[in-house]
C-alpha positions as CSV (number, residue, x, y, z in Angstrom):
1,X,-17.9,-60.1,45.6
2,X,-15.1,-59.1,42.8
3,X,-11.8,-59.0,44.6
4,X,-10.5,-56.2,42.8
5,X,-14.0,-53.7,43.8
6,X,-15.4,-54.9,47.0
7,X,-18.6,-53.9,49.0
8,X,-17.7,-53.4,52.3
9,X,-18.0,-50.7,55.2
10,X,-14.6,-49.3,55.9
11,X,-13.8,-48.0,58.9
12,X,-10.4,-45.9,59.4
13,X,-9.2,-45.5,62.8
14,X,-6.1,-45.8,65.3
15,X,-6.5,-47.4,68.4
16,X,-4.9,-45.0,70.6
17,X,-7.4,-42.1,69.0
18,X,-9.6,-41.2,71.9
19,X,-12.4,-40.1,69.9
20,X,-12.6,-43.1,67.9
21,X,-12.4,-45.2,71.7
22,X,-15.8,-42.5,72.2
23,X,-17.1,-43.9,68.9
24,X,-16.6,-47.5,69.9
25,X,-20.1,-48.3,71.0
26,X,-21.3,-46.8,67.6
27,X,-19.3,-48.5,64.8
28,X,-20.2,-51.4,66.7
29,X,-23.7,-51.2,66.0
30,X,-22.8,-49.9,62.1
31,X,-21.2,-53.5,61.6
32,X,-23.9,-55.3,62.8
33,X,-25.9,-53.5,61.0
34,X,-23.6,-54.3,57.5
35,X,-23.4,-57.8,58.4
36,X,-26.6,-58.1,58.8
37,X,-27.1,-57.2,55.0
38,X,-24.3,-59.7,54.1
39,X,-21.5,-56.5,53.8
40,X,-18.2,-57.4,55.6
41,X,-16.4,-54.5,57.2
42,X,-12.8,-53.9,56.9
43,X,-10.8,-51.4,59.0
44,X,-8.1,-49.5,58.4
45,X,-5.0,-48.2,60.9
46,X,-4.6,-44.5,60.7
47,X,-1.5,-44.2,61.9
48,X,-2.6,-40.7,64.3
49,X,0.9,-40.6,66.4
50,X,2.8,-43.3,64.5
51,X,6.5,-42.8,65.3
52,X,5.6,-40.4,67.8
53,X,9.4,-40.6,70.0
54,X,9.1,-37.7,72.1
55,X,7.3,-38.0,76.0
56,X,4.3,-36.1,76.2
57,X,5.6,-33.0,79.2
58,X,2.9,-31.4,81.2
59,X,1.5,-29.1,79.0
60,X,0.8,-31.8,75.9
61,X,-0.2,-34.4,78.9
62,X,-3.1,-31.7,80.2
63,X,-3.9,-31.3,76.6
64,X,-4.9,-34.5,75.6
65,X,-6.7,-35.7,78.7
66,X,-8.8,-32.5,77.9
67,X,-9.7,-34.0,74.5
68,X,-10.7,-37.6,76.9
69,X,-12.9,-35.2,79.3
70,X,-14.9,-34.4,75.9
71,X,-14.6,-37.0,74.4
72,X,-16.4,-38.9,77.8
73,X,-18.7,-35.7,77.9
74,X,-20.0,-36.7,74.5
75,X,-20.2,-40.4,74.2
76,X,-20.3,-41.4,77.5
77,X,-17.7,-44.2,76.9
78,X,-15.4,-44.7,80.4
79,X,-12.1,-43.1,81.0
80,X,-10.0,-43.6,83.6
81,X,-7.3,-40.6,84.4
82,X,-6.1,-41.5,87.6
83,X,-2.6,-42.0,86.6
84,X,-3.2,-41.7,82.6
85,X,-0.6,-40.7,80.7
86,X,2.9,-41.3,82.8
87,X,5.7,-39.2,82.8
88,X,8.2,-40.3,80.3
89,X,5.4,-42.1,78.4
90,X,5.6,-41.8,74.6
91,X,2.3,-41.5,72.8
92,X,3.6,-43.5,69.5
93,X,0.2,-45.5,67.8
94,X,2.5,-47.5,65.8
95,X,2.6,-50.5,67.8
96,X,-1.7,-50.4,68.5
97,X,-1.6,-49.8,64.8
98,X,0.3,-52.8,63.5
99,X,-1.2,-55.2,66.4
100,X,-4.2,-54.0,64.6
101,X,-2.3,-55.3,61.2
102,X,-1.6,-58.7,63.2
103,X,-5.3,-59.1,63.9
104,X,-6.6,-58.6,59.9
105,X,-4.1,-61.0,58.8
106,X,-4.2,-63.6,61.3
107,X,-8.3,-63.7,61.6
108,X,-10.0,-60.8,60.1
109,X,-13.0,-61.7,62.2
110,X,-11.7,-61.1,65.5
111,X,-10.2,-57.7,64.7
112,X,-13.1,-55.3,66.3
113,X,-13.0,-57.4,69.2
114,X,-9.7,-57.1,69.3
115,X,-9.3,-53.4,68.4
116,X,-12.3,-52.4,71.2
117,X,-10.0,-54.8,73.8
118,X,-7.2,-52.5,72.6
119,X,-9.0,-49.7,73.4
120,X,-10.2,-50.7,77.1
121,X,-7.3,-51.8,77.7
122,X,-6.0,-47.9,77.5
123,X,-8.6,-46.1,78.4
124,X,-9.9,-47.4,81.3
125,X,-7.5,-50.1,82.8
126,X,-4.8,-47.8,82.3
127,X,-2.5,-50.4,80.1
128,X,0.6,-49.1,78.2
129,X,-0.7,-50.9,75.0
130,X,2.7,-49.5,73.2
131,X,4.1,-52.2,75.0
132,X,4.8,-55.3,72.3
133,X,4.4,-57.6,74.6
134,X,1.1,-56.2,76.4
135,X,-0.5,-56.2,72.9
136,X,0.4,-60.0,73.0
137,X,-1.4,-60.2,76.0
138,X,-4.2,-58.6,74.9
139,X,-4.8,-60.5,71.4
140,X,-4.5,-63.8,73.4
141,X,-7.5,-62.7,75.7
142,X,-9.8,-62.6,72.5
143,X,-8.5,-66.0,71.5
144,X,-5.6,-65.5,68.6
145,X,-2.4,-67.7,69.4
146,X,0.7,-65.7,71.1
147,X,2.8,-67.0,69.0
148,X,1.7,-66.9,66.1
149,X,0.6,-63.2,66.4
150,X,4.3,-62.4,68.4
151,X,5.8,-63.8,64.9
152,X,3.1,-61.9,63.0
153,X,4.0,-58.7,64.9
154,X,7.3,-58.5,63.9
155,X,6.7,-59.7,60.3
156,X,8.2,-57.8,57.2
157,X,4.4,-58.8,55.8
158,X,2.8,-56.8,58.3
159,X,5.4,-54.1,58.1
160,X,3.8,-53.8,54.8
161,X,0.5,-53.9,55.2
162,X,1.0,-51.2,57.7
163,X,2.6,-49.0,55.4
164,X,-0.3,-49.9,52.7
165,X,-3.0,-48.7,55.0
166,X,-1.3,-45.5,56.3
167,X,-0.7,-45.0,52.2
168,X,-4.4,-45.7,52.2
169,X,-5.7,-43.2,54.5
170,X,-3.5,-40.6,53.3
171,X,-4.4,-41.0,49.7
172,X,-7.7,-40.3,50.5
173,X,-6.5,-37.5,52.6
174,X,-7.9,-38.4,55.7
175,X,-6.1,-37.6,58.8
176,X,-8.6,-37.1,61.5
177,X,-10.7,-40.0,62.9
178,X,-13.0,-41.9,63.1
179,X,-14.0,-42.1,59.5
180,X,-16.5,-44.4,58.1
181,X,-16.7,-45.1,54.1
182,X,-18.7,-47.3,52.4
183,X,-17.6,-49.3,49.5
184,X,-19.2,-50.4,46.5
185,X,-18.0,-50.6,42.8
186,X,-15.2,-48.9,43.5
187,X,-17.2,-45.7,44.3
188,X,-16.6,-44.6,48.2
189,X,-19.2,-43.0,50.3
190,X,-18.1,-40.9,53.3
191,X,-21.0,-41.7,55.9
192,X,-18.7,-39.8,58.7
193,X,-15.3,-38.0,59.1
194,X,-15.3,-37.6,63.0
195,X,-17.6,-38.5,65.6
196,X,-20.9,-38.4,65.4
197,X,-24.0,-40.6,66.9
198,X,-25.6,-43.6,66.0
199,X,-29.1,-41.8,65.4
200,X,-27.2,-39.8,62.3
201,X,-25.3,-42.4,61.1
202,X,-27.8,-45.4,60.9
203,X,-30.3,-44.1,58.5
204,X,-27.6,-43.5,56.3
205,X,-25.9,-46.4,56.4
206,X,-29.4,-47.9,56.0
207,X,-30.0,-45.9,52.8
208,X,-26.3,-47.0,51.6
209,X,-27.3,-50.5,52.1
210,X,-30.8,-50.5,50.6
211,X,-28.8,-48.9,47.4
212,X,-26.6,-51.3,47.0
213,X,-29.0,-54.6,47.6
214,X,-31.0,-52.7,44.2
215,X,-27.8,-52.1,42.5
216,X,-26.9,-55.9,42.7
């Protein structure tokens, strides 16, 4: 592969982005589907609330936990809102997003596993993942070294690749997610912007793929 134009299937997404949580089960099945055909994927942090400082009141609380009723309505992923979304608690992605950083840098082939962890850990076991130290916790369950990824965390290099990938996203102007682009040459291919079910997005990936094996 030449360094400087991959092939790869991108996948740009924030952790704390409850549709991308209902498009979990999915984008799992797209990279198994890419590696099977030798293509690495690669995600990307959105940054959706990233230096959000405000608490969510009432009114943005009943909001979003709207957007999780449709979101489980849709894709059938679990939720649990007993209790979701404290009072006083600030829906800032940054720290999901840069644990997500920690994760590429330290060993890019745990970083769905830990990403989906991320996400469980939220969703349904009701963990305040914007919590440093809980996203410690968390990346030692799928095997990385606390240490190493507490030091990682708090890294000016990841500070920089976090900034590189928000730059990323917003170049393309992407802003909602999940979004899923294929890579080859240098030439992108948007496969989705937003959720949308395996049973679309497989054939084209499929396509994508059979392309690119004839290409060479």
């Amino acid at each position: 592969m030449n360094p400087n134009n991959p092939t790869r299937l991108i996948y740009l997404m924030d952790p704390m982005c409850s549709w991308c949580w209902g498009f979990a089960p999915v984008f799992a099945a797209l990279a198994k589907q890419a590696q099977a055909a030798d293509i690495p994927v690669y995600l990307v942090a959105g940054g959706l609330r990233a230096g959000q400082q405000e608490p969510i009141d009432s009114k943005m609380r009943d909001y979003i936990l709207g957007h999780w009723k449709e979101v489980q309505k849709r894709s059938g992923q679990p939720f649990n809102f007993g209790g979701a979304l404290r009072e006083g608690f600030v829906y800032d992605t940054e720290p999901a997003c840069r644990a997500l950083i920690c994760a590429k840098t330290l060993d890019n082939a745990r970083t769905l596993a830990f990403v989906l962890r991320m996400q469980q850990a939220f969703y349904v076991e009701g963990r305040d993942i914007v919590k440093p130290q809980v996203l410690v916790e968390l990346a030692e369950e799928v095997g990385f070294k606390r240490s190493s990824f507490a030091k990682s965390y708090d890294s000016d290099k990841t500070e920089q690749a976090l900034l590189a990938d928000f730059t990323f996203a917003q170049n393309l102007g992407i802003s909602g997610f999940p979004t899923v682009l294929a890579e080859r040459a240098g030439s992108l291919a948007l496969l989705t912007n937003g959720f949308a079910p395996l049973e679309a997005l497989a054939p084209l990936l499929s396509r994508w793929l059979t392309h690119a094996a004839n290409a060479g």
